[in-house]
Structure formats: C-alpha cells, structure tokens
C-alpha positions in Angstrom: 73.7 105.5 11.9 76.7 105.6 14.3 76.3 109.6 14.2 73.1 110.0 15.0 73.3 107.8 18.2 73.1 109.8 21.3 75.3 109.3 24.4 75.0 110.2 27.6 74.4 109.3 31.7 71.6 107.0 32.5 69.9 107.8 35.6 71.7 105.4 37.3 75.1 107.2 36.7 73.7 110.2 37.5 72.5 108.9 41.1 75.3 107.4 42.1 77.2 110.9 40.8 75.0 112.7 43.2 75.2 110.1 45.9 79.2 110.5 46.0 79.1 114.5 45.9 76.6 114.3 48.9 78.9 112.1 50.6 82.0 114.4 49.7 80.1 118.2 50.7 78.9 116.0 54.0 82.5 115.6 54.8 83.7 118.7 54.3 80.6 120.3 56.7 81.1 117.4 59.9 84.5 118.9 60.6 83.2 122.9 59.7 80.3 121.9 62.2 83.1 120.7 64.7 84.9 124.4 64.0 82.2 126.7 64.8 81.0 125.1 67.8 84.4 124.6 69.0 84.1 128.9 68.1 81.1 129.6 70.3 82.9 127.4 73.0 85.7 129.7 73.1 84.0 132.9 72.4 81.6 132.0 75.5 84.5 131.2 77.6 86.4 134.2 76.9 83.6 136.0 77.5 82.7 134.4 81.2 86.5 135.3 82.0 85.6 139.1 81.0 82.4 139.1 83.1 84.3 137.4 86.3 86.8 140.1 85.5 84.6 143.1 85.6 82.5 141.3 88.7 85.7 142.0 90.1 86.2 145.7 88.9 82.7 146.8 89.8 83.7 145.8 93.8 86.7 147.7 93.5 85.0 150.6 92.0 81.8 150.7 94.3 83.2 148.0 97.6 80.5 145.3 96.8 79.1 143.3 94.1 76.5 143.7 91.7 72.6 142.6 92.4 71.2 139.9 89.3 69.8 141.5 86.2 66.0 143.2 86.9 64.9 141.0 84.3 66.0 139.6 80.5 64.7 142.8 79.0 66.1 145.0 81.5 70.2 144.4 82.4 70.5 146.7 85.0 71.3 145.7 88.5 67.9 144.4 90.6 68.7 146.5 93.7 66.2 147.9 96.4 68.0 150.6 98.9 71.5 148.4 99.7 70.2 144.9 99.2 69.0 143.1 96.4 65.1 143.2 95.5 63.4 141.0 97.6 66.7 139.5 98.7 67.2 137.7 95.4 70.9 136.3 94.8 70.1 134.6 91.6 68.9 135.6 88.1 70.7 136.8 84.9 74.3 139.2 84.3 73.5 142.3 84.9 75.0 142.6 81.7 73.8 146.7 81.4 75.3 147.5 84.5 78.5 146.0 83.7 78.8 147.1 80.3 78.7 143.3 78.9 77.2 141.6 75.9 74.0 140.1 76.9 74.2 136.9 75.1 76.5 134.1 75.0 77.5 132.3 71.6 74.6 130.2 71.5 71.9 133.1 72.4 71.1 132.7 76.1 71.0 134.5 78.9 73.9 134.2 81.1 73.5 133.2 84.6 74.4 134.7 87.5 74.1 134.4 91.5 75.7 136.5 94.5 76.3 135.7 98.5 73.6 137.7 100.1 76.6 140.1 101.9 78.9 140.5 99.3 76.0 142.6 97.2 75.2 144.1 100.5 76.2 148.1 99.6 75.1 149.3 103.3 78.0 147.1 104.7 81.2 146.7 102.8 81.9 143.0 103.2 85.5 142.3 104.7 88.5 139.5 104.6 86.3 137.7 107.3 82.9 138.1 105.7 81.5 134.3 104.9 80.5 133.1 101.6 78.1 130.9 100.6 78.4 129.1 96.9 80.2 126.0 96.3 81.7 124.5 93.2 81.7 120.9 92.2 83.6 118.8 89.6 83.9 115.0 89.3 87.2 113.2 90.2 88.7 110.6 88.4 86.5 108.3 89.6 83.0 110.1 88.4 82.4 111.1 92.0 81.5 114.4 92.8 84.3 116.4 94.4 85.1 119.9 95.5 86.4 122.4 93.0 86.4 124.8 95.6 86.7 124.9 99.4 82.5 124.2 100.8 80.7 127.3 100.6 83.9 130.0 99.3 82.8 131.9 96.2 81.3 135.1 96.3 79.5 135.1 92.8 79.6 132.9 89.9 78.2 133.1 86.2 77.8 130.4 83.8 76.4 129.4 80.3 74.1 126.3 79.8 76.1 125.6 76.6 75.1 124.6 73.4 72.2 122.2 74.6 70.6 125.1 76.4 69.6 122.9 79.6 68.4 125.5 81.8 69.0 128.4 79.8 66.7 131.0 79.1 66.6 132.9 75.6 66.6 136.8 74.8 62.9 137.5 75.5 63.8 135.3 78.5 61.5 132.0 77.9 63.2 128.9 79.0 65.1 126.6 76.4 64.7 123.6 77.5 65.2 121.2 80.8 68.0 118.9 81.6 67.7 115.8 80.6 66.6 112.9 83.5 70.0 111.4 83.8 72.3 115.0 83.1 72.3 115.6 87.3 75.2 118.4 87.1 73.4 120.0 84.4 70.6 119.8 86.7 71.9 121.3 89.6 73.3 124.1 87.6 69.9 124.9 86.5 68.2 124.6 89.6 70.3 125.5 92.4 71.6 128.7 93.9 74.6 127.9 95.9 76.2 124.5 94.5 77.0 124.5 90.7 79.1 121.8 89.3 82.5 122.8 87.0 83.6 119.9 84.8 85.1 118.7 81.7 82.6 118.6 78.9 81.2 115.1 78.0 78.1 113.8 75.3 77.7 110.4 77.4 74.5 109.9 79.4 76.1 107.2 80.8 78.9 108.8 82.7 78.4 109.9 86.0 76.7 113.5 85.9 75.0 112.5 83.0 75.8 115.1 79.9 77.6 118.1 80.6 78.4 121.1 78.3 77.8 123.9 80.8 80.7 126.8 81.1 81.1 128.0 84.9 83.5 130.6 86.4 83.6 132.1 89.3 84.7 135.2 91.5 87.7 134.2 93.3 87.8 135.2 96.9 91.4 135.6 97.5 91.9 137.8 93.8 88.4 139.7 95.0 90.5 140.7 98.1 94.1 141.5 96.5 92.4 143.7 93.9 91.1 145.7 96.7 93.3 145.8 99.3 96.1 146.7 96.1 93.2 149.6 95.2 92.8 150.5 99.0 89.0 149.5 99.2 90.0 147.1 101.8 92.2 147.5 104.6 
C-alpha cells in the first residue's frame, strides 16, 4: 500500500514555487534595466560631445557652421547659396554632413539649432560677431538660472532622452509631447534660442517638471581658439 502511494507538489506548492522565482528573475532584471538605460545615457552623451566636437571642426575646416539637416531622411546640410534654406536655424544634425550617427541610444533624431551668422558662409563671422542662443539650468532653489551668459552660444544639439518629449523618430514622425507640467522639457522642444541644461529628475513636482533631456553646446570662446590656433581667424 505504502509503495504504491504517489508523492508529489500540490498546486499550491507549485504556485508559490513560481511566485518566488518570479519575484527572484524580477530582481535580477530592475537593476539590468537600471544598467542599460544608464548605457544609452552615456552612449548619447558621449555621442553629443563628438557632434559639438566636429561642430567645431567643420568651422575650422570651412570658417562657419553647418546649416540643420534637409530633412530626417536626408542628413545633409539644408543650405541655399551662403545661408540656410529659407533662413531656418533649427531642425535635425546634419548628421551626413558631419559624418555622425544619425540616432541617439534611444532612436531619435538629434536636435540641432545655429545663430543665423555663424552658418552665414558669404561672411566669416568674427571674435565680435553676436550670438543669439541661451542656456538655462535651475539653481539650488528650482529657479531658472543662466548656464550660460544671455544669448552666447553659437549652436547647440540635444537629445529628448529616453521619454522622447519632443523628439522625432527615424522616418521623422514626432514621439510624443511634453508633459503639462515638464516646462524645461517643453521649451527644449519648442523653442529655438533658450534650451534648458539640467540635472536629470523623474519628479513632476519639482520645479521644471520632468527632465531627462541631454544638451551641449558649441562653446564660443573654444570655437574661437580652435581657429585662431588653425589661422581661420585672425
């Protein structure tokens, strides 16, 4: 009798077995999850920092900066004669014409926008030549606060991060708006000449709203030793 009994796990058992390895595989993806976004950050930074770079090289190369992209199919420079197409200053990299990926880590577009003069090829621009883009952070307060002297920068290029806010994908069909409250997000997306630089954040609450944009920028004073070191500039 005792040998012919059959053992085994009720369906109970076997629930709660499968209830604890869910709970243990969950565990081990949260902080993989963590790793590979924490990844694309990087990679996208690193990649912003090679696009201000060669921003930088193309002026020393030709004495003025690129035009935006001609479109999200097409990444060459948008020019007409020695100004940009119909005077735009703000579209995607010309990723083509500087020999860039197109894409940042999360599949979108980077953004791009140029001071009117400095993309001017008829008319070198010069030490004295005024810009027009301003960067914005927060201050320990939440307030908004320059990262940059008022109207400074010659060009800047950002991602719209992992949320997309304002980002546009490959075939160049917008990802998705920001968010009522996310205001630097917003003025990232919609604005040509004030972007805001800050430390990312996942709180709706805080001042700015949610942030997880990457911005950098064309320094004017490195813009001016790399070419005045190559001669461009006197």
């Amino acid at each position: 009798m005792r040998m012919r009994q059959q053992h085994g796990f009720s369906l109970v058992e076997i629930a709660i077995v499968l209830v604890i390895v869910g709970l243990m595989i969950g565990g081990l993806l949260t902080p993989l999850t963590v790793q590979m976004e924490q990844r694309r950050v990087a990679d996208t930074r690193r990649m912003l920092d090679e696009a201000r770079d060669a921003l930088v090289g193309y002026a020393v190369r030709h004495g003025h900066l690129p035009c935006p992209a001609i479109s999200a199919a097409n990444g060459e420079e948008d020019r007409g004669g020695h100004r940009c197409t119909d005077e735009r200053r703000d579209g995607f990299l010309p990723w083509a014409t500087l020999g860039l990926p197109k894409l940042d880590a999360w599949n979108h577009l980077y953004r791009y926008s140029v001071t009117p003069v400095f993309a001017d090829s008829g008319q070198r621009f010069k030490l004295i030549t005024p810009r027009d883009i301003t960067i914005h952070t927060r201050d320990a307060t939440g307030a908004l606060a320059h990262a940059t002297p008022a109207q400074d920068v010659p060009a800047v290029v950002l991602s719209h991060g992992a949320n997309g806010a304002g980002a546009y994908s490959e075939l160049g069909v917008a990802v998705a708006s920001p968010a009522g409250g996310n205001d630097d997000e917003r003025a990232n997306a919609h604005s040509d000449v004030h972007f805001v630089a800050r430390q990312h954040g996942g709180n709706r609450g805080q001042q700015g709203g949610e942030f997880d944009d990457i911005v950098t920028w064309v320094s004017p004073n490195i813009l001016f030793n790399r070419m005045v070191a190559a001669q461009v500039l006197p």
